[in-house]
PABA-414672 format. One line per field, with one value per atom (N, C-alpha, C): residue number from 1; residue in three letters; atom name; x, y, z. Coordinates in steps of 0.001 Angstrom, whole numbers, m for minus. Atoms other than C-alpha are relative to their C-alpha. Layout:
REM PABA-414672
pos: c(NUM/...)
code: c(ALA/...)
site: c(CA/...)
X: c(X/...)
Y: c(Y/...)
Z: c(Z/...)
//
This chain:
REM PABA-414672
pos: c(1/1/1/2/2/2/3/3/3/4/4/4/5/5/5/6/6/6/7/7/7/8/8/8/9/9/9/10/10/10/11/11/11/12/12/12/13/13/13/14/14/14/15/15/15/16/16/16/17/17/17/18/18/18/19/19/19/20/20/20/21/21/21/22/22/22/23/23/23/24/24/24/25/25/25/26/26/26/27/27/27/28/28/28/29/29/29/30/30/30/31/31/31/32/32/32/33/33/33/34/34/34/35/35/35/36/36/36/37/37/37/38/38/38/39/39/39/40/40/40/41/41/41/42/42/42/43/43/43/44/44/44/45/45/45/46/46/46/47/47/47/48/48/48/49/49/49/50/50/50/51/51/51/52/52/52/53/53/53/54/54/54/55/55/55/56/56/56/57/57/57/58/58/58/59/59/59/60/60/60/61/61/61/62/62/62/63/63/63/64/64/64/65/65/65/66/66/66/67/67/67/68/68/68/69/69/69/70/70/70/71/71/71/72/72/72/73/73/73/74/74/74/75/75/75/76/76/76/77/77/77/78/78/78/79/79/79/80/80/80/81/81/81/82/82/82/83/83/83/84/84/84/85/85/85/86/86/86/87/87/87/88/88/88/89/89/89/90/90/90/91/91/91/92/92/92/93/93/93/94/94/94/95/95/95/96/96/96/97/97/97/98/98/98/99/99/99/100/100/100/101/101/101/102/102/102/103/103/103/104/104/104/105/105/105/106/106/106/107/107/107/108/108/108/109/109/109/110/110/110/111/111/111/112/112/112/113/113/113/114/114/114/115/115/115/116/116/116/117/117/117/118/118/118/119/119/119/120/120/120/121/121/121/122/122/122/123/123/123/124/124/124/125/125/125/126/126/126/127/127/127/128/128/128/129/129/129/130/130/130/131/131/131/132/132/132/133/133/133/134/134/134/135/135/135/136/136/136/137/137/137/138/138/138/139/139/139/140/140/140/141/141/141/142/142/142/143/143/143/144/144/144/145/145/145/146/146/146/147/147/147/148/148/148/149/149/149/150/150/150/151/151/151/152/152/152/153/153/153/154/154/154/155/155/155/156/156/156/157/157/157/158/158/158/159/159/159/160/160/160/161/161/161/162/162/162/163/163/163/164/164/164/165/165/165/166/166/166/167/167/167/168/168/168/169/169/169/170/170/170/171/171/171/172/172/172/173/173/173/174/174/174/175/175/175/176/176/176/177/177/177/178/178/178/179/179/179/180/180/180/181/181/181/182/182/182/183/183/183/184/184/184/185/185/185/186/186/186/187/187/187/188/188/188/189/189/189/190/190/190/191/191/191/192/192/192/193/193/193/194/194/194/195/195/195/196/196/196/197/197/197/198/198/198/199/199/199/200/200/200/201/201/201/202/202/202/203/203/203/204/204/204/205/205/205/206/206/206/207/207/207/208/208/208/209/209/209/210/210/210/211/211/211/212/212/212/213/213/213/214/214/214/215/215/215/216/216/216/217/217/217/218/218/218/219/219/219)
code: c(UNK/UNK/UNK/UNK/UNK/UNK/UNK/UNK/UNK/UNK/UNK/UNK/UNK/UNK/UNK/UNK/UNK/UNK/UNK/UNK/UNK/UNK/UNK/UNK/UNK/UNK/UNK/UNK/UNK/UNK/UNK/UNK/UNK/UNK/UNK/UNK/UNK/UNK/UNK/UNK/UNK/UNK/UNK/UNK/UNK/UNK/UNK/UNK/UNK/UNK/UNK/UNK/UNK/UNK/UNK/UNK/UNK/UNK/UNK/UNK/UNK/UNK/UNK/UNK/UNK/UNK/UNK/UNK/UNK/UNK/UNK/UNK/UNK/UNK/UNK/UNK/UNK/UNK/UNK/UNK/UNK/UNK/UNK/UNK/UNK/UNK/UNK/UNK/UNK/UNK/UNK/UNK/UNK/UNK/UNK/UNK/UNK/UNK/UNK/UNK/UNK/UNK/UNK/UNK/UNK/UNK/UNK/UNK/UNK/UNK/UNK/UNK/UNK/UNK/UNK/UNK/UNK/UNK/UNK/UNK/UNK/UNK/UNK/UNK/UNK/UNK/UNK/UNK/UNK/UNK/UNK/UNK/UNK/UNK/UNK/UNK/UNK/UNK/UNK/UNK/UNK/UNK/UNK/UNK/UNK/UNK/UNK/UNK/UNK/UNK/UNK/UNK/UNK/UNK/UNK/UNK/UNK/UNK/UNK/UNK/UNK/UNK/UNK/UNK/UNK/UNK/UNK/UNK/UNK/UNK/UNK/UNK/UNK/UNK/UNK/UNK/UNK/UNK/UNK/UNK/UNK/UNK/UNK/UNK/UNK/UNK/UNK/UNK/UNK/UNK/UNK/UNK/UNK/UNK/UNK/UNK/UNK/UNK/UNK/UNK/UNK/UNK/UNK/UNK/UNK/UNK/UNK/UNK/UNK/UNK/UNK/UNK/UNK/UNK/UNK/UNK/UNK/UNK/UNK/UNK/UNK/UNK/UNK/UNK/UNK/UNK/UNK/UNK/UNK/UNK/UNK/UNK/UNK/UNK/UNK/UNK/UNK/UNK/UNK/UNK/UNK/UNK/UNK/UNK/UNK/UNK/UNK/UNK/UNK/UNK/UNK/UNK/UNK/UNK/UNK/UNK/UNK/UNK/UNK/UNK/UNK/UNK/UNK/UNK/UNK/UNK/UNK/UNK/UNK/UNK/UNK/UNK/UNK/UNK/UNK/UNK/UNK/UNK/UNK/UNK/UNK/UNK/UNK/UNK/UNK/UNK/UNK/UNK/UNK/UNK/UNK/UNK/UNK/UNK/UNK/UNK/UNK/UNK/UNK/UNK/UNK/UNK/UNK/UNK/UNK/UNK/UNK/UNK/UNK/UNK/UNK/UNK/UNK/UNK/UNK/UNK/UNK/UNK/UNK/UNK/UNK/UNK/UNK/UNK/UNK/UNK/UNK/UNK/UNK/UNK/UNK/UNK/UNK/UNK/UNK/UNK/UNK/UNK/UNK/UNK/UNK/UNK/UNK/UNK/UNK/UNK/UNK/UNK/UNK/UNK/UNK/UNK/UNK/UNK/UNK/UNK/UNK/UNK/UNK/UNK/UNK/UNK/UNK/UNK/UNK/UNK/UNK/UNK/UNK/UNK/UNK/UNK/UNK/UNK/UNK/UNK/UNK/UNK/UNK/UNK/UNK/UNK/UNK/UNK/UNK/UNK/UNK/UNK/UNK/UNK/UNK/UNK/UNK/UNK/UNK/UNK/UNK/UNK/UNK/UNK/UNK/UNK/UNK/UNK/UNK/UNK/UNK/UNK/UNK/UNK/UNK/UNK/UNK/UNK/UNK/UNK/UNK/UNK/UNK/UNK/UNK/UNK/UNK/UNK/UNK/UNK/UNK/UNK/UNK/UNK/UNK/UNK/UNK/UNK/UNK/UNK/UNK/UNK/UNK/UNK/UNK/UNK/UNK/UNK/UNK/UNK/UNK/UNK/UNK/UNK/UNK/UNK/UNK/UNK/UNK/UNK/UNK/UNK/UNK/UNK/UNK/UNK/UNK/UNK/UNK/UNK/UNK/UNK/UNK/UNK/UNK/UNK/UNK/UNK/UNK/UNK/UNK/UNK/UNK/UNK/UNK/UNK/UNK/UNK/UNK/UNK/UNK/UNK/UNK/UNK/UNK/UNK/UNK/UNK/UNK/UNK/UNK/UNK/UNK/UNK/UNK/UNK/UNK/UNK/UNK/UNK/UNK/UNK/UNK/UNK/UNK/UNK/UNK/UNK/UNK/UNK/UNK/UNK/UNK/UNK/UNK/UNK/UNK/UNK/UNK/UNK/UNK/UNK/UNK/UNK/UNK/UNK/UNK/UNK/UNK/UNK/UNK/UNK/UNK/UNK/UNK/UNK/UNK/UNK/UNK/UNK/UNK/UNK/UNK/UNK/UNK/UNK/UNK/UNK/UNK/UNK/UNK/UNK/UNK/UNK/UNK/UNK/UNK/UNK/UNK/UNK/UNK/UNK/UNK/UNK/UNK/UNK/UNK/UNK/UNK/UNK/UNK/UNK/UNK/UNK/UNK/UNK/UNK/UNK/UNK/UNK/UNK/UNK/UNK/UNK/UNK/UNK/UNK/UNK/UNK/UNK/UNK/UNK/UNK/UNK/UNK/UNK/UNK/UNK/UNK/UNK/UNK/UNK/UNK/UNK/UNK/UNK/UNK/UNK/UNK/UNK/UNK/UNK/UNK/UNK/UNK/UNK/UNK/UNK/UNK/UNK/UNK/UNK/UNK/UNK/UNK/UNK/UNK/UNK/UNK/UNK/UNK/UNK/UNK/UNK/UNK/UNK/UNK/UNK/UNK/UNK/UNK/UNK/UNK/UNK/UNK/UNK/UNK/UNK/UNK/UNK/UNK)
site: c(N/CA/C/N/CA/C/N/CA/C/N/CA/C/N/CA/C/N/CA/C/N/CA/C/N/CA/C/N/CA/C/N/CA/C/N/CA/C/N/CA/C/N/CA/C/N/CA/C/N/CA/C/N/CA/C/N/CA/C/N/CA/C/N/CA/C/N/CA/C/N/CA/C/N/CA/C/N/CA/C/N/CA/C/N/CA/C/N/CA/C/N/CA/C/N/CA/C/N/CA/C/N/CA/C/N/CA/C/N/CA/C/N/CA/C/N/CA/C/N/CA/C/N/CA/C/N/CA/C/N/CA/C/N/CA/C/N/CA/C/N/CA/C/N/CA/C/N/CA/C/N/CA/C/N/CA/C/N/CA/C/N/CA/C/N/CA/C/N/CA/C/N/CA/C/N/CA/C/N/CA/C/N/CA/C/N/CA/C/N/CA/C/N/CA/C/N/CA/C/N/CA/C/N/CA/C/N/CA/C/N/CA/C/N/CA/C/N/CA/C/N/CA/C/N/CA/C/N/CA/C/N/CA/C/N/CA/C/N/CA/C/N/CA/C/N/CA/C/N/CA/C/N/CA/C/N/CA/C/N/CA/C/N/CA/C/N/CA/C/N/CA/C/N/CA/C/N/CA/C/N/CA/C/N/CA/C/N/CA/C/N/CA/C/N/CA/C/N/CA/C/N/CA/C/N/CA/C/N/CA/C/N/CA/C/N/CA/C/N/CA/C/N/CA/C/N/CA/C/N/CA/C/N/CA/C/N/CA/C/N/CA/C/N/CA/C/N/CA/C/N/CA/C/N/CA/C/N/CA/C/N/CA/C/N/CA/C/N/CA/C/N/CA/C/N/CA/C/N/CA/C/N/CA/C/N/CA/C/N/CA/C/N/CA/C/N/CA/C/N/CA/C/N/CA/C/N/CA/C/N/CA/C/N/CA/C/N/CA/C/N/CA/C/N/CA/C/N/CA/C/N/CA/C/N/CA/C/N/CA/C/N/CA/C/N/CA/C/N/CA/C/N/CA/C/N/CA/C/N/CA/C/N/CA/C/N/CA/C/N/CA/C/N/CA/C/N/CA/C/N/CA/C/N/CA/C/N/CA/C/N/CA/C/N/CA/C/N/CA/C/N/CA/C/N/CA/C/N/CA/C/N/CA/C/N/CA/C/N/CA/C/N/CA/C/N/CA/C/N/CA/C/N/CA/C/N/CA/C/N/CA/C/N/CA/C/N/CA/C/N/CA/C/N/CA/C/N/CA/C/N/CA/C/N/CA/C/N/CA/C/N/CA/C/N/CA/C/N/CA/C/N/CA/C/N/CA/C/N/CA/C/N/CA/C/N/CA/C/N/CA/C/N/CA/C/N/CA/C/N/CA/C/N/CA/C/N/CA/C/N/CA/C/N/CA/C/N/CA/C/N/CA/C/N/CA/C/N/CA/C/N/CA/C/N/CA/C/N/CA/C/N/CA/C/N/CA/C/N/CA/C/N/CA/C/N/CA/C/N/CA/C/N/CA/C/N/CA/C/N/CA/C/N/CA/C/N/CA/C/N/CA/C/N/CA/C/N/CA/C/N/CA/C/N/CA/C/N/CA/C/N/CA/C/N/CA/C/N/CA/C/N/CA/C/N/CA/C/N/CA/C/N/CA/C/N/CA/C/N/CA/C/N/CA/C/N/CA/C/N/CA/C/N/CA/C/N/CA/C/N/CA/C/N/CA/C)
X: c(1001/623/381/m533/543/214/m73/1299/m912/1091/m2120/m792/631/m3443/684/m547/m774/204/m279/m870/m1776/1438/m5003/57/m463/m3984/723/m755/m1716/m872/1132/m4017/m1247/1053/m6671/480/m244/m4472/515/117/m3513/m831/1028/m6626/m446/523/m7668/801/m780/m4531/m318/629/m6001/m1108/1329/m9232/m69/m466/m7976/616/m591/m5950/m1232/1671/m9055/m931/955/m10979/864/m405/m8660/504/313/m8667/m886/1575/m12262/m455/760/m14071/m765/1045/m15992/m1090/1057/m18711/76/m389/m18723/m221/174/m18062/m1271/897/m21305/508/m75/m21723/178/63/m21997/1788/m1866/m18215/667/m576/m17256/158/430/m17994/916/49/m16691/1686/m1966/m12682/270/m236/m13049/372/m60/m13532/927/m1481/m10927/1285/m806/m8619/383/m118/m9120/538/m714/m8827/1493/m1105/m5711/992/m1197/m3387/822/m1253/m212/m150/m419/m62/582/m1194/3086/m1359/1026/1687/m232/232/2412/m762/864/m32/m1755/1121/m3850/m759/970/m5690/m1007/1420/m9022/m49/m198/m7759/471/m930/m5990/m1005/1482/m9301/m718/754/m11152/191/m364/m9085/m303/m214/m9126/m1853/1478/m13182/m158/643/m13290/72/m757/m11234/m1106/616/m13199/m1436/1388/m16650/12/m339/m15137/m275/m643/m14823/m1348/1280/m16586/194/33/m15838/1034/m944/m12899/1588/m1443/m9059/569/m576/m7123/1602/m1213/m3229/636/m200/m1744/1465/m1747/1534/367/m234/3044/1831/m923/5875/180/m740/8286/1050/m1115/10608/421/m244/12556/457/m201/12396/1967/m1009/15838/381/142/15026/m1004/1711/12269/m1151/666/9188/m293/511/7927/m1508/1481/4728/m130/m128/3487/137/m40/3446/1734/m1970/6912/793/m1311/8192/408/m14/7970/1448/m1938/11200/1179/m873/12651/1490/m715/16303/984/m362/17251/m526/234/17370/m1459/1355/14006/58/m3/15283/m110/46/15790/m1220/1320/12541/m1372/968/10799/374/3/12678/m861/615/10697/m1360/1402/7388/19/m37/8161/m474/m770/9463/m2136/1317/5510/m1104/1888/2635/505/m266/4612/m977/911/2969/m1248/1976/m546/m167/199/m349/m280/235/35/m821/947/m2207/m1034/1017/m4896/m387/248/m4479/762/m352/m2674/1115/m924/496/1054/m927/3528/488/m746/4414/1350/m1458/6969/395/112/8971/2048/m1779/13067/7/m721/15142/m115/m224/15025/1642/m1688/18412/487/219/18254/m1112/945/17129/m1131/1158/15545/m285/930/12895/227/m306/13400/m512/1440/10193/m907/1037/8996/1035/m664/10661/m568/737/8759/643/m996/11153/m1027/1046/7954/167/m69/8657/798/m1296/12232/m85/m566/14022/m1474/290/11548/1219/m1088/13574/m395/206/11722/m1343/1648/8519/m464/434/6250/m1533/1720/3031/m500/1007/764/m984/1105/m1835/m919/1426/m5365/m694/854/m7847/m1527/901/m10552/709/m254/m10458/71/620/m11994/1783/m1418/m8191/588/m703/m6843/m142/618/m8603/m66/153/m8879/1613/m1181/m4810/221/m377/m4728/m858/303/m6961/70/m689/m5156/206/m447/m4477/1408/m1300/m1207/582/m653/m297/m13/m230/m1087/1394/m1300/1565/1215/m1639/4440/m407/895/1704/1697/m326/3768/1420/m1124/7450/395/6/6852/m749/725/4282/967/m1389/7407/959/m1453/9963/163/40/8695/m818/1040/6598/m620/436/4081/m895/1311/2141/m365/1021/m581/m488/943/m2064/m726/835/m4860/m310/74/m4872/m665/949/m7301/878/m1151/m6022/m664/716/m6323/494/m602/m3405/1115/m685/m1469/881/m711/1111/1081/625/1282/m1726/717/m2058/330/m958/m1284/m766/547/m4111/232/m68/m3097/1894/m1572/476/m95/270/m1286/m133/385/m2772/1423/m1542/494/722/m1199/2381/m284/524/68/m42/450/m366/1940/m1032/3693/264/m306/4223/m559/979/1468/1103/m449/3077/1070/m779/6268/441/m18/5941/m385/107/3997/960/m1108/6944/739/m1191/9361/m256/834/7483/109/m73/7089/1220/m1029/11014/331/m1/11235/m757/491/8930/m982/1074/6224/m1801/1464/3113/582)
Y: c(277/37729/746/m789/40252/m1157/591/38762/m831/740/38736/m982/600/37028/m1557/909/34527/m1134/672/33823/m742/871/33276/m1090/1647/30244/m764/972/28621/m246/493/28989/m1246/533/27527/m1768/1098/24738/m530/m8/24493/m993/440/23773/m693/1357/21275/m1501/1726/18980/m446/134/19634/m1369/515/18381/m1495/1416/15323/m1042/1126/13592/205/638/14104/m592/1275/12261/m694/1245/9696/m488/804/9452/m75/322/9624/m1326/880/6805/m745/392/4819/m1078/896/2699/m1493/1482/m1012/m1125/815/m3668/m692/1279/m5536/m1504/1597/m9510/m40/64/m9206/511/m85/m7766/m759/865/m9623/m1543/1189/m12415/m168/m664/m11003/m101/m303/m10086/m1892/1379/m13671/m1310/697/m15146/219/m295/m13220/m580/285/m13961/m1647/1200/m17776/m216/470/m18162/557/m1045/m15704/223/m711/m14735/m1684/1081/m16780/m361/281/m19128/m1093/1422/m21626/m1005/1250/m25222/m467/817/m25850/860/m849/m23168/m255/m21/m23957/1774/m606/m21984/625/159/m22372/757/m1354/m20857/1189/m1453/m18012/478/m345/m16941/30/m254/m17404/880/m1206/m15086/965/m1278/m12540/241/m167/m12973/770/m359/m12451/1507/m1154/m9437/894/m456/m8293/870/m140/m8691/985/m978/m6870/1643/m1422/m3748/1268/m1652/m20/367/m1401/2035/604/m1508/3543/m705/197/3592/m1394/758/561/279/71/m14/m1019/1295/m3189/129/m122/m4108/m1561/770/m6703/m134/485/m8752/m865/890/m10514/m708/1301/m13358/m929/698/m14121/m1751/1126/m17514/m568/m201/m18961/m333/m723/m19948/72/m265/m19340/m1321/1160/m21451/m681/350/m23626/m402/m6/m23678/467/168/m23187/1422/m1461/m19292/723/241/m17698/251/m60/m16977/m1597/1567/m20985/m397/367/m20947/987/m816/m17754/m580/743/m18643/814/m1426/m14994/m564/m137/m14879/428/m840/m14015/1212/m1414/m11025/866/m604/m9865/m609/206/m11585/1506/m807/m9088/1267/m1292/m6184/329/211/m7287/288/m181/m7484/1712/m1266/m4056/1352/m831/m2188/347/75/m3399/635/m424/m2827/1090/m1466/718/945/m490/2212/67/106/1042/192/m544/1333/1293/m1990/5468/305/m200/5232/157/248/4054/1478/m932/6566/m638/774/3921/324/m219/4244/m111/25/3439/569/m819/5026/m785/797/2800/m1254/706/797/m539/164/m795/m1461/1706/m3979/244/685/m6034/291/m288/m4959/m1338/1147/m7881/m1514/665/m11778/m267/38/m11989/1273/m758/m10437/621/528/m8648/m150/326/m9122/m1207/1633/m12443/m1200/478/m15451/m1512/1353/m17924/251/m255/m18229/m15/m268/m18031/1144/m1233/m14565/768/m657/m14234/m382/m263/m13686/410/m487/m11447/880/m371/m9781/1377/m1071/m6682/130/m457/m4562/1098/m967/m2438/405/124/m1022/1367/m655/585/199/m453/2440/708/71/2132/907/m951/4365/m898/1101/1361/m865/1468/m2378/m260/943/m2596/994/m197/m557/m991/1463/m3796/m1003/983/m5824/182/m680/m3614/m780/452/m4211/m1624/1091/m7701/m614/490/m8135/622/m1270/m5223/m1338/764/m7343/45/m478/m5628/m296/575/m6042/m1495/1276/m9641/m1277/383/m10256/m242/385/m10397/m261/556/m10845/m1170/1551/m14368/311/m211/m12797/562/m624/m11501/m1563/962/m15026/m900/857/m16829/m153/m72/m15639/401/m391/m14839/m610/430/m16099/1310/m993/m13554/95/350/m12244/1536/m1373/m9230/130/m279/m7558/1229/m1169/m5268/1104/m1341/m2037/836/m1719/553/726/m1360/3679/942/m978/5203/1799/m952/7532/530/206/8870/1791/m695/11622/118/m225/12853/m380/510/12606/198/m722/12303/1783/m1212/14661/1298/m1183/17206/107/63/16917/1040/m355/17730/1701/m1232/21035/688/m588/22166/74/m162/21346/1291/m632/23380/1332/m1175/26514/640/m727/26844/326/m610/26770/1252/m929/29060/1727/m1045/31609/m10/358/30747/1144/m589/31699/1656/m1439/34920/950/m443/35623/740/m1157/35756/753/m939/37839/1434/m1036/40236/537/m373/40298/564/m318/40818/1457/m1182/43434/m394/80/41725/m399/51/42356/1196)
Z: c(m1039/m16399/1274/m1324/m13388/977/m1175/m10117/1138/m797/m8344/m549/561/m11227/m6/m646/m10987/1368/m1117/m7338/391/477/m8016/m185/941/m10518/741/m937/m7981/1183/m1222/m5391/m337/713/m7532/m73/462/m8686/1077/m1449/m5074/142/m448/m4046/m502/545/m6652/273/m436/m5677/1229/m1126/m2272/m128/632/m3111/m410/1270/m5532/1259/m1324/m2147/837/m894/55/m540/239/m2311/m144/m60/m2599/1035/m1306/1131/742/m625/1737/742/158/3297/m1073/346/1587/67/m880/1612/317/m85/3180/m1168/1467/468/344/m418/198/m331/m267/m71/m1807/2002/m4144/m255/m220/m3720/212/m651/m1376/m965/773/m3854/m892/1278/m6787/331/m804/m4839/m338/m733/m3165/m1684/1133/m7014/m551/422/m8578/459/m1002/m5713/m74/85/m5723/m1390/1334/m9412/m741/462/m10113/887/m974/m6889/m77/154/m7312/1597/m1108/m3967/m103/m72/m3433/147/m97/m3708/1062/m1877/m204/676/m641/914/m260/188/1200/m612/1159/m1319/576/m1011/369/1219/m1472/3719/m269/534/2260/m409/333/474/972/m1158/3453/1041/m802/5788/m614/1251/2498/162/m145/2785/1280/m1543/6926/m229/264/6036/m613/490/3690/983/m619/5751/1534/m1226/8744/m765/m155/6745/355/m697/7950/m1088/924/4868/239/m524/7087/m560/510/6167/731/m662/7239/m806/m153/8107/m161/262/6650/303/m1201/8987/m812/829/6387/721/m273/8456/m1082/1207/5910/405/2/6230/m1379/1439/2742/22/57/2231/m424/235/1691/m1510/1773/m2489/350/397/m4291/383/m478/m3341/m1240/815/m6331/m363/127/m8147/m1893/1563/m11744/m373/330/m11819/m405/332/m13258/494/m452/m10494/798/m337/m9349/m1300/745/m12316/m81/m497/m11051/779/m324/m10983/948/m1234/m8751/1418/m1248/m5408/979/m425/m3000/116/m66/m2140/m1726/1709/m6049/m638/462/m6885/674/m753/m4353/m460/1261/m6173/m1210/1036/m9146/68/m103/m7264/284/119/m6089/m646/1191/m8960/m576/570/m10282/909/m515/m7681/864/m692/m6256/m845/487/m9207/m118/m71/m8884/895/m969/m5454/629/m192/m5094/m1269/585/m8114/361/m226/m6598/1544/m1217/m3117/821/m828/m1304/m24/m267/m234/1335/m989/2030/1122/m846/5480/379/m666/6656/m781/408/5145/1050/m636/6712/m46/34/7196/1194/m1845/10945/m119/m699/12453/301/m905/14301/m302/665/13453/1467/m1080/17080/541/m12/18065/1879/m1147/21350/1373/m1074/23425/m278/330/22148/86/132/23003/m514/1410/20433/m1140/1456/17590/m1318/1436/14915/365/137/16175/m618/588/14913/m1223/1401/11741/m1436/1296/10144/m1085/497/7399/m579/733/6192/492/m706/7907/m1308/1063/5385/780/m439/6898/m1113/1152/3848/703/m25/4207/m1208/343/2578/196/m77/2454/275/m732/2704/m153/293/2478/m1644/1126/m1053/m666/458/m2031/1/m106/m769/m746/1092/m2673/m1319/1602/m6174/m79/112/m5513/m559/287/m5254/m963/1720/m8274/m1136/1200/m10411/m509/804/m13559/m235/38/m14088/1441/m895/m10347/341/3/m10708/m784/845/m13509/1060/m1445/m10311/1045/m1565/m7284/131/m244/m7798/638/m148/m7426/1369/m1427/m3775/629/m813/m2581/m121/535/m4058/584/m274/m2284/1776/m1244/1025/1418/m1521/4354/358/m583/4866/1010/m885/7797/m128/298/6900/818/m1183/9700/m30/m175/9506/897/m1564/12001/m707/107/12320/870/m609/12957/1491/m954/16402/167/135/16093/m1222/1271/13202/m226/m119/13292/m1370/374/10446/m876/1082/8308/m1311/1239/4397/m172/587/4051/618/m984/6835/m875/460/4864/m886/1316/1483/210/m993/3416/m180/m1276/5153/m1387/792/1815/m1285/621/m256/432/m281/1734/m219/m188/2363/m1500/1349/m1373/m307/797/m2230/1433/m811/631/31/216/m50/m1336/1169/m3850/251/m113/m2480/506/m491/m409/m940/998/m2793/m1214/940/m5384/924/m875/m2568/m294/m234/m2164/m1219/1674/m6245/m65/320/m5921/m1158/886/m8183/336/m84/m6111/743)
//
């Protein structure tokens, strides 16, 4: 295969991985009320929640949520505080006899893959240095133990997630083991974008590869 014909096909295939992450960070359109319905049902009958947690309200924030959405990307800022055991309840991790923290390995290990499946995916993720917090002096502020903020491409990502069948199998091994607080952010500013990444990562290869062909002497 000559060279220019080569650097064609990379370009090409380039440009389709291009392509493939901007649709899977497109907008899309606002969930209607028949959705909204549909999540909210799944959700109630299936998402593992400790027994000491109302049901009913948890579904109902997951609805507001829902009904807020534009179509546009959201930023889910997921403060964590590992419980000190597991919480109990009839789901398996309610007889999980590991630690919270090694229960949340478990949930992990599971909805990482469906997660960058779907388009979604992790910018930040670390441990609190520190159990207080050091601009709030309301101790519901301290001893979170782990920050993760994901980013969505819409809402209804959020929701496909938490009624993946397969990510439901361990949902329980993370609601089990932890105190969570989910916070929804729209994005005003965002340094990098993935898709301005995808771009940038695509062109240096492709000029990169032309480079050193050049230096070879095979164009």
């Amino acid at each position: 295969m000559s060279s220019p014909l080569f650097l064609g096909l990379l370009a090409a295939v380039l440009a389709l991985f291009v392509l493939w992450v901007w649709r899977k960070q497109e907008p899309r359109r606002p969930l209607t009320p028949v959705e909204i319905d549909r999540y909210c049902k799944t959700i109630h009958a299936r998402f593992p929640v400790p027994d000491h947690q109302d049901r009913a309200a948890w579904v109902a924030r997951v609805r507001r949520f829902a009904e807020n959405d534009d179509g546009r990307d959201i930023y889910m800022l997921n403060l964590l505080r590992y419980n000190e055991t597991m919480a109990k309840g009839p789901a398996a991790a309610g007889s999980f006899t590991g630690t919270p923290h090694e229960a949340n390995e478990i949930y992990e290990a599971n909805a990482k893959p469906i997660l960058m499946k779907s388009g979604a995916f992790p910018i930040f993720a670390g441990k609190v240095e520190d159990a207080n917090a050091v601009g709030g002096p309301d101790p519901a502020e301290d001893h979170w133990t782990r920050i993760l903020v994901v980013h969505y491409p819409s809402r209804r990502h959020f929701l496909d997630l938490l009624t993946n069948p397969q990510y439901l199998t361990r949902a329980d091994f993370k609601s089990y083991a932890m105190h969570m607080a989910l916070v929804p952010v729209k994005r005003e500013m965002v340094i990098p974008d993935f898709r301005q990444l995808a771009i940038a990562g695509a062109v240096i290869v492709f000029l990169s590869v032309g480079w050193a062909l050049t230096l070879t002497g095979g164009v």
